[in-house]
N, C-alpha and C positions, 0 to 999 in steps of 0.2 A: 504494500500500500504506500500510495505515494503520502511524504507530512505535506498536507496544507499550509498557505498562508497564513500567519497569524491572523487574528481578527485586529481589525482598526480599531482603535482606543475606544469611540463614542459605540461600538459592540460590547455585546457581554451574550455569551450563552449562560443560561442557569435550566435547572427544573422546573417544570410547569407547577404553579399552585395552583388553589379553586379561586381565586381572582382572576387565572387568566383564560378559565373555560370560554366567555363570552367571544372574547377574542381569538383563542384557536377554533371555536365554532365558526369564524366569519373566514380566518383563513380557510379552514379547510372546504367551505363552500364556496370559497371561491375555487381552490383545488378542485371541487368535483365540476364546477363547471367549466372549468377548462378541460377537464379529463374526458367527464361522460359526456358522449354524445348525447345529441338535444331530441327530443321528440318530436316527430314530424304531425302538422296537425292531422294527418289520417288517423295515424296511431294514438294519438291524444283522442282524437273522435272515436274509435274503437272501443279506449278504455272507458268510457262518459257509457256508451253503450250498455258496453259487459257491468257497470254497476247499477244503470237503472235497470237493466233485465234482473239483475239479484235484486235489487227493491221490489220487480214489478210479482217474481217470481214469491218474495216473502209475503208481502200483499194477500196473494193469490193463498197460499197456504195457510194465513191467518185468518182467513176468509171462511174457506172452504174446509176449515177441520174444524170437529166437533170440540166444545172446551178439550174436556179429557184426552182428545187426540191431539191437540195441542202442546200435553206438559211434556212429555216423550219429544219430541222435537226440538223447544224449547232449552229441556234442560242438557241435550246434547252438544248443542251448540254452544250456553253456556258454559259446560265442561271440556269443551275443544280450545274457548275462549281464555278458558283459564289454563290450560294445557300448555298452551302457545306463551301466556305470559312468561310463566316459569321455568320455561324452556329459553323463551328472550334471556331472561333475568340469569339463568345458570349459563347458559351461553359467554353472555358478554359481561363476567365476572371480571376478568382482568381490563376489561375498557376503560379504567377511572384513568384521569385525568393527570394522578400521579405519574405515568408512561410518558409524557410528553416530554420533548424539551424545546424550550425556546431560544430564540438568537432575538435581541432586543438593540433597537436603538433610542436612545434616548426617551423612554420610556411606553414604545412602540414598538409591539412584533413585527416581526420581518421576516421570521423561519421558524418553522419547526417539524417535528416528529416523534415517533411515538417508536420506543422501544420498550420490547416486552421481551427478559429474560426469565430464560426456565433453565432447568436443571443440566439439559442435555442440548440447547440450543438457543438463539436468540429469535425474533424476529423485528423488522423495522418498517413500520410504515406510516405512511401518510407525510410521507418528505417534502416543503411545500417550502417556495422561495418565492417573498414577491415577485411580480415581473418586472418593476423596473430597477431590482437590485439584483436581478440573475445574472451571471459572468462575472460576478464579484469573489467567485469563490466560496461565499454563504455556506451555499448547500455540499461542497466537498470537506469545508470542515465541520461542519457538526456531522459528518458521514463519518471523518476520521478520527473525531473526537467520541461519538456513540460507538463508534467500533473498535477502540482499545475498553471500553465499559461490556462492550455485549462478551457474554458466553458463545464462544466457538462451536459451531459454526453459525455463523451467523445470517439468516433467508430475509430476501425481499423482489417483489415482484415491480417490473415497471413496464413500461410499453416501450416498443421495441427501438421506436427513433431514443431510446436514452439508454440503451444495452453499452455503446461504446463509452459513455460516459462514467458508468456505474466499473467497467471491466479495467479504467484508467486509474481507478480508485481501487483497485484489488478484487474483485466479483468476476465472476464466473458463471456462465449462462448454463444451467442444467435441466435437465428434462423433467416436466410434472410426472411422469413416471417413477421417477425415483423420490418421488414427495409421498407420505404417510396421509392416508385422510385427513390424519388432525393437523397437517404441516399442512397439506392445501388450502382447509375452512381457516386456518390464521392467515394467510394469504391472500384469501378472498378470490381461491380459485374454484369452479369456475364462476366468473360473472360476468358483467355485459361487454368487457374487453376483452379483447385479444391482449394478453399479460406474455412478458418474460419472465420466469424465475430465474434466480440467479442466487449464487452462496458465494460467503468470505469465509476463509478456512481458516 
């Protein structure tokens, strides 16, 4: 791995606290909308469809079933409902806020990412550099600064116009084949991108 530039004086990386959740929310929406493609109004009109056909469809069955054929229904969905909470909730256990780290100027983030170390590996994501501070080097040091912190080896996914950048930095493009299901879902494979995985050894 190559060292990084120092950071410029009016920088400071630190750890995220819960003061700066608001603000890594606003970065990282701006990340996703740079990342995720946008929805085309068809498919926006699609989905508008598919949920008044499930309104029109509930309608229809609160209608037409008798009370007592009702509760059977009702309390399934209810317990799918709650199913799914807890399933959220046990899922994204390690999602607090505590993972992140910031690069700050002057009392303004500018960078950040979220590392989450376990026992037998790290993961990094959600690496996000403003745009008009990118080429400053930002996001290669806090890469190289999270990656003497992370447990070896260390995974992160990106899109592929940034595979040379990540590989100049020490990373390694490997195959989702060789990813464990639970190394995939931290990953956020598969989802609506075409992702590179790649590892630092």
């Amino acid at each position: 791995m190559l060292d990084p530039l120092p950071l410029p004086p009016d920088y400071a990386l630190r750890p995220a606290t819960s003061a700066d959740k608001p603000l890594i929310q606003t970065l990282l929406d701006q990340f996703r909308r740079e990342v995720l493609p946008s929805i085309s109004d068809s498919e926006r009109t699609l989905r508008g469809l598919a949920i008044a056909a499930g309104i029109l469809l509930g309608g229809y069955l609160v209608i037409s079933l008798k009370p007592g054929q009702l509760l059977f229904p009702l309390v399934g969905v209810a317990g799918a409902i709650g199913i799914s909470v807890v399933a959220v909730q046990v899922l994204t256990r390690n999602e607090g806020w505590e993972n992140f780290w910031v690069i700050e100027q002057n009392d303004r983030l500018v960078a950040c990412a979220k590392l989450r170390c376990y026992s037998r590996y790290s993961v990094l994501n959600d690496l996000f550099v403003v745009p008009e501070l990118r080429d400053q080097g930002l996001g290669s040091y806090l890469i190289a600064t999270l990656g003497k912190k992370a447990t070896k080896p260390l995974y992160l996914t990106c899109l592929p116009s940034l595979v040379q950048f990540y590989m100049r930095l020490g990373f390694t493009p490997i195959s989702i084949n060789h990813l464990s299901p639970l190394l995939q879902f931290d990953l956020g494979i598969p989802n609506q991108l075409t992702v590179v995985p790649l590892v630092m050894k």
